[in-house]
C-alpha positions as CSV (number, residue, x, y, z in Angstrom):
1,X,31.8,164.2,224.0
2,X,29.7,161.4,226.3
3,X,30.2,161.7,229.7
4,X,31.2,158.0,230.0
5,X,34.2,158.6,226.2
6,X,35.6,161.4,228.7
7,X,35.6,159.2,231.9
8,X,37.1,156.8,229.7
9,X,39.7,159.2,228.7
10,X,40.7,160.3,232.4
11,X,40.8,156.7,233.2
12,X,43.5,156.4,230.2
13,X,45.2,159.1,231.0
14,X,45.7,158.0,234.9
15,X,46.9,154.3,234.0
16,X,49.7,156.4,231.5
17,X,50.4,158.4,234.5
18,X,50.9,155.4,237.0
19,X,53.1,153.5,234.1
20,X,55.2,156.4,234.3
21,X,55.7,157.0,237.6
22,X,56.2,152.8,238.4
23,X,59.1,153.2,236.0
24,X,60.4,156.2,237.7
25,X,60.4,158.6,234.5
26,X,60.0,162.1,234.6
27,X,57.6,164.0,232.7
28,X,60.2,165.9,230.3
29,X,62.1,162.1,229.4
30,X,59.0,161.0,228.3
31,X,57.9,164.2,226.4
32,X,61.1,163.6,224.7
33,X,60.7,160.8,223.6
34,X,57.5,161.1,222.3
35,X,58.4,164.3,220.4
36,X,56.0,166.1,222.3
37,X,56.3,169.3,224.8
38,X,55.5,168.5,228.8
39,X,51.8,170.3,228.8
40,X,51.2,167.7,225.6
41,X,51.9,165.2,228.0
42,X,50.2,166.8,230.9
43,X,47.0,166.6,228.8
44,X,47.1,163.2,227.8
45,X,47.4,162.0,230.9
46,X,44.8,164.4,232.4
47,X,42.9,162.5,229.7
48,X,42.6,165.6,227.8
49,X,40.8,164.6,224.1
50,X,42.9,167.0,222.5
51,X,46.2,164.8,222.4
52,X,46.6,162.5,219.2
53,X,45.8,159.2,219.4
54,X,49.5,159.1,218.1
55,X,50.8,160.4,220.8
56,X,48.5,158.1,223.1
57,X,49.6,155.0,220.8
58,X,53.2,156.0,221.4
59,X,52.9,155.9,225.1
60,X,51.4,152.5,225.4
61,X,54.6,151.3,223.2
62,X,56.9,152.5,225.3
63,X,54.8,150.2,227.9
64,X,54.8,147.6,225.8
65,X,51.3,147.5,225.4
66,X,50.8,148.8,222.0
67,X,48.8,145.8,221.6
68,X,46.1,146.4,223.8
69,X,45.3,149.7,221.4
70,X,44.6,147.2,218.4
71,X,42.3,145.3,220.6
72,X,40.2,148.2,221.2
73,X,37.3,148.1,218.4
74,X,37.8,144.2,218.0
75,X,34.8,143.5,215.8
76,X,34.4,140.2,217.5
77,X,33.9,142.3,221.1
78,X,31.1,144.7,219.1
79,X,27.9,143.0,220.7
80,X,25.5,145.6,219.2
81,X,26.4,145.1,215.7
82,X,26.5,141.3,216.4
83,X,22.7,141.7,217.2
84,X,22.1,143.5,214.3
85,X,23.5,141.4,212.1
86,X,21.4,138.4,213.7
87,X,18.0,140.5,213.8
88,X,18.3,141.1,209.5
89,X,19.3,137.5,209.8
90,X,16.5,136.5,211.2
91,X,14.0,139.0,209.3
92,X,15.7,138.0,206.0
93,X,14.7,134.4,206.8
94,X,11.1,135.1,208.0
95,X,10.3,137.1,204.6
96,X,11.7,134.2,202.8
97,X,9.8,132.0,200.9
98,X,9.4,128.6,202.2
99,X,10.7,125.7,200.7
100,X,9.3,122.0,201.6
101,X,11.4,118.9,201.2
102,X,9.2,116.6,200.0
């Protein structure tokens, strides 16, 4: 995995741990209610890349931010395939024969 996907990850997996702690839950309530054991949970928010995005998806319900997960591969945010799309665009158009108004 990329240095920066399992930075990400950790980054994840501390945010979960801070909503958890801000609303003073333990580690086995929320296990519980995610139908998951307490080193499942552990992991996840060690940002271990072993946890189901499930489980993940879960969590950031529970936070109300369930949201947020939708958000995360917005086509509209994907720059790079936005210049692709622009350079066979433009290459299309340059290979194209030109018409004249006349």
């Amino acid at each position: 995995m990329p240095p920066a996907a399992t930075a990400a990850l950790r980054k994840l997996g501390a945010n979960l741990t801070t909503a958890r702690k801000r609303r003073k839950q333990p580690l086995r309530a929320w296990a519980a209610r995610l139908n998951v054991s307490v080193p499942t949970l552990m992991k996840m928010e060690k940002g271990d890349a072993a946890v189901s995005i499930g489980v993940c998806a879960t969590v950031l319900w529970i936070i109300g931010r369930h949201d947020a997960l939708a958000l995360v591969a917005n086509p509209k945010e994907d720059a790079a395939a936005l210049e692709n799309e622009i350079s066979v665009a433009v290459q299309r158009y340059r290979r194209s024969p030109a018409t004249s108004k006349d």
